[in-house]
C-alpha positions as CSV (number, residue, x, y, z in Angstrom):
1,X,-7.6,-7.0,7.7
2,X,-10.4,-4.4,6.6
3,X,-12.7,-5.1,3.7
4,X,-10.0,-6.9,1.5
5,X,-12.0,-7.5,-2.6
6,X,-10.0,-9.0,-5.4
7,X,-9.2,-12.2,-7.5
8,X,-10.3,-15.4,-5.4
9,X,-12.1,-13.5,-2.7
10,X,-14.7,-14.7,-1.1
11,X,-17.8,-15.1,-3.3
12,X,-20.3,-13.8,-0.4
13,X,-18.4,-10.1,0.0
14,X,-19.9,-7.5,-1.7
15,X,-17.8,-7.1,-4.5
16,X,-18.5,-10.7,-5.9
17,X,-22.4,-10.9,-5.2
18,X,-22.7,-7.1,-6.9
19,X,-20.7,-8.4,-10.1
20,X,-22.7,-11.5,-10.6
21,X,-26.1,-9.6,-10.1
22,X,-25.4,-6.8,-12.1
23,X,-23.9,-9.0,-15.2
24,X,-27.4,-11.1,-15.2
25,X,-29.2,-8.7,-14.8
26,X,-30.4,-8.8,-11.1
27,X,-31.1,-6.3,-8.2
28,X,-28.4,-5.7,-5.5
29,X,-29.4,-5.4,-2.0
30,X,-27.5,-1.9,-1.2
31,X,-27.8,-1.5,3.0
32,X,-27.7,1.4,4.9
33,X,-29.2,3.2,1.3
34,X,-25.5,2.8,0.1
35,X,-24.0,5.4,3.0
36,X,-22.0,2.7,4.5
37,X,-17.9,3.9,4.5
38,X,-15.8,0.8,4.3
39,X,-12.0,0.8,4.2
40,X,-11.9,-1.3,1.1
41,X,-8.4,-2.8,0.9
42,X,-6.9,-4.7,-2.5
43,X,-5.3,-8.1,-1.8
44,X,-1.9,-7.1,-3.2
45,X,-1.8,-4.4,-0.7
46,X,-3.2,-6.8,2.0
47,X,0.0,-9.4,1.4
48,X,2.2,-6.7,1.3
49,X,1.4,-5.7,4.3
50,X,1.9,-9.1,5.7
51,X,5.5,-9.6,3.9
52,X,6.7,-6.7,5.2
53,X,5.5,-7.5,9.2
54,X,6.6,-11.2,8.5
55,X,10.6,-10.2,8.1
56,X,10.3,-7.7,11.4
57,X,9.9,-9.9,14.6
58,X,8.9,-7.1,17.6
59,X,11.2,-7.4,20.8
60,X,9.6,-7.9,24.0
61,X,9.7,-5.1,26.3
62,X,10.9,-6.5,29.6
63,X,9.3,-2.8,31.2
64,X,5.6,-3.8,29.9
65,X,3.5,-3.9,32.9
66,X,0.4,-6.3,33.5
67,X,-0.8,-3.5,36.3
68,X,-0.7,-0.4,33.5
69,X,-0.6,-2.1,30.3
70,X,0.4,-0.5,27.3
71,X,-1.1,-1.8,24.2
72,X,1.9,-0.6,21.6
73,X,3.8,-3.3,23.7
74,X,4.1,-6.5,25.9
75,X,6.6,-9.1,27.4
76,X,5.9,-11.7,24.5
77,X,7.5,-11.0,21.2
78,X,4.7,-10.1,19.2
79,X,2.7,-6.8,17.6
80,X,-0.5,-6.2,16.4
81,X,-1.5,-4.6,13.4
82,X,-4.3,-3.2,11.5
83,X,-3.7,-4.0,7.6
84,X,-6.0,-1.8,5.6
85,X,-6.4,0.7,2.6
86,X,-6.2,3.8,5.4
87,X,-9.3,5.6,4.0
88,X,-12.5,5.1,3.7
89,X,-15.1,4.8,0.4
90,X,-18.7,5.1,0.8
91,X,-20.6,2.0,-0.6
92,X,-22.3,4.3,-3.6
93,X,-18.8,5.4,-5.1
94,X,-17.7,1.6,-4.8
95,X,-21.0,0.6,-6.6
96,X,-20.2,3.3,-9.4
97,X,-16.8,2.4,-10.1
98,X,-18.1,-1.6,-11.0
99,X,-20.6,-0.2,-12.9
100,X,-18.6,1.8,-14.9
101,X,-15.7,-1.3,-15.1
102,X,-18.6,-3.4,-16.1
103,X,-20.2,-1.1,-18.6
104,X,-23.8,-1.9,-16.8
105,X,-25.9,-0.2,-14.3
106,X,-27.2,-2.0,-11.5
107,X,-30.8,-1.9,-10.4
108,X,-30.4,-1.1,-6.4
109,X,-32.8,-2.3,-3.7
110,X,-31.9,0.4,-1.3
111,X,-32.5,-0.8,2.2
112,X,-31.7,0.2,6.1
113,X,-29.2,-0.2,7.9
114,X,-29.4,-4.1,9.0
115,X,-28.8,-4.8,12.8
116,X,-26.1,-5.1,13.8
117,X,-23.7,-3.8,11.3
118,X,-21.9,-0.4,11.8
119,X,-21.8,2.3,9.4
120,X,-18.4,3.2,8.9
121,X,-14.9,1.1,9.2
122,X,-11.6,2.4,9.2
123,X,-7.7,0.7,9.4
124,X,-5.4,3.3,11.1
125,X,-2.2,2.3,9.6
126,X,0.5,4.5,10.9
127,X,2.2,1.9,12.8
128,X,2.5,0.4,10.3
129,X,4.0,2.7,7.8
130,X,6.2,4.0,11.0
131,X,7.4,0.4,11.3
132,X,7.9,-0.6,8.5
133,X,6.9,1.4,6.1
134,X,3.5,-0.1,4.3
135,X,1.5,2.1,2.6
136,X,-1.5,0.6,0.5
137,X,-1.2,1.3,-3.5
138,X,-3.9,0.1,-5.1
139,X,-6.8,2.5,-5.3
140,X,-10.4,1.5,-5.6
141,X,-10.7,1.8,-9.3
142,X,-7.7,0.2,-9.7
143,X,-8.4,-2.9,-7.9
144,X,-12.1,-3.2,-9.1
145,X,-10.4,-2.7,-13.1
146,X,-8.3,-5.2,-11.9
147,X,-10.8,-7.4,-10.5
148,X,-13.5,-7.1,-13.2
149,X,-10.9,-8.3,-15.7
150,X,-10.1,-11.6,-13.8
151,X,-14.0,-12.0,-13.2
152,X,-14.8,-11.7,-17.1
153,X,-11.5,-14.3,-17.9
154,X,-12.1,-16.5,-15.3
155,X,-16.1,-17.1,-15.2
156,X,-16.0,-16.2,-18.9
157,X,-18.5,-13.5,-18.5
């Protein structure tokens, strides 16, 4: 999974620590001065993805060979995926788009890159929407509106 935000995430991503800081008030840490590209992925679109692999079992290939292997297959009846959004969003235009659902600016602390973390991430989907055809729905602003609105109900803020 790449980057998944939404109700009941986890409360040490990005999306949660940014929405509790910025409603009280407090700084966010923003790395790599906010140039970081993250494929941020909404957790409807993550379970859908899952559904939809769930119902299609791959059949082994009794050709796969150990000596020249080829990753889109194997002997075993499985398949891996990548489950993501299938584009990227630089960490700045994330930021924006809670501000503006929150109706508050944050104060940034705009800080390097740390070590080691990578700049840029990145689900390439198509076997997925060639298998069975997933594409992600939910765009950024979507999911953070969607988000923000079961932040404000559930921690009454």
């Amino acid at each position: 999974f790449f980057t998944v935000y939404g109700p009941w995430g986890r409360p040490d991503m990005a999306l949660f620590l940014f929405t509790r800081k910025i409603l009280a008030g407090e700084p966010i840490d923003v790395f790599n001065y906010g140039r970081h590209r993250r494929d941020f992925t909404y957790i409807d679109d993550i379970v859908e993805g899952v559904i939809r692999v769930l119902d299609r079992v791959p059949e082994p290939d009794p050709a796969w060979s150990g000596d020249a292997p080829d990753t889109a297959g194997s002997k075993a009846p499985y398949r891996l995926y990548n489950i993501g959004n299938h584009q990227t969003v630089e960490l700045t235009r994330y930021i924006e788009v809670l501000e503006r659902c929150l109706g508050k600016s944050a104060e940034k602390n705009l800080l390097p890159l740390q070590p080691g973390d990578v700049p840029d991430t990145y689900a390439d989907v198509e076997d997925l929407v060639r298998d069975v055809g997933y594409r992600p729905a939910t765009s950024v602003e979507t999911g953070i509106a969607r988000f923000v609105d079961w932040y404000r109900d559930y921690y009454k803020a």
